[in-house]
C-alpha positions, 0 to 999 in steps of 0.5 A: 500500500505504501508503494502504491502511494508513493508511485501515485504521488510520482506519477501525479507530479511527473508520469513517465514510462519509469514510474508507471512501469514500477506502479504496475509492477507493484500491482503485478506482485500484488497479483492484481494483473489487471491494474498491473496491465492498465499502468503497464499500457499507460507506461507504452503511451507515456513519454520516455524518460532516459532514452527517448528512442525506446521504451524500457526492456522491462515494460514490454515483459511485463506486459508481455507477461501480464497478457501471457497468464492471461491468455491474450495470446494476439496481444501479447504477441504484438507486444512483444514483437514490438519489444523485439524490434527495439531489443531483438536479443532479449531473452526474456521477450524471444521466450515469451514470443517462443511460447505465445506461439507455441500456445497458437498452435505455431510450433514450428515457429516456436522452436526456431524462436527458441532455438535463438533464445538458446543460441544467445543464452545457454541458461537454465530457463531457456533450455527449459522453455526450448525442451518443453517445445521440443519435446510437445509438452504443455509450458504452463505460466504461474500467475 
């Protein structure tokens, strides 16, 4: 509640990407997704505060994830196709594009993205995901 507060206050003195972001993120950990999700598309519209070129990393993912446990599977790829094209070697997003589509029924595909994830990141998660693909097993997203 306190956090809340806080970034309320920020945001009505100066609502940038950074401070709405963090809003909704707070929202996020609290498991209220849907709040979480509104400030995270305020945060898309607002203006950029350090590098006015692109918007945060971590927005696209954690509107990407928000929209991904919700099954809005359309918009959650069109989130994170457009974080791609701002980050293309981000781990986090080619996952989460790599299971949208998987849940699309686009397995092909799938893998291929995650067959990059791996190539970029020899992790524990990455490995995970690209198993899961490969192997035709659910990947289920905990909320």
């Amino acid at each position: 509640d306190k956090a809340i507060e806080h970034f309320e206050k920020s945001i009505e003195i100066f609502p940038f990407e950074g401070n709405l972001n963090n809003l909704g993120s707070t929202y996020k950990s609290m498991g209220n997704l849907s709040k979480a999700k509104e400030y995270y598309y305020l945060a898309l519209e607002a203006k950029v505060f350090r590098n006015p070129a692109k918007h945060s990393s971590a927005l696209y993912e954690n509107l990407g994830y928000v929209l991904l446990v919700n099954d809005d599977l359309n918009n959650e790829k069109t989130v994170i196709k457009t974080g791609l094209v701002e980050y293309p070697d981000k781990r986090n997003l080619l996952l989460q594009l790599a299971i949208v589509e998987y849940k699309l029924q686009n397995p092909k595909v799938a893998l291929s993205i995650a067959q990059k994830a791996k190539s970029l990141y020899a992790d524990k998660m990455t490995e995970s995901i690209y198993s899961q693909i490969i192997n035709k097993e659910p990947i289920v997203i905990e909320p």
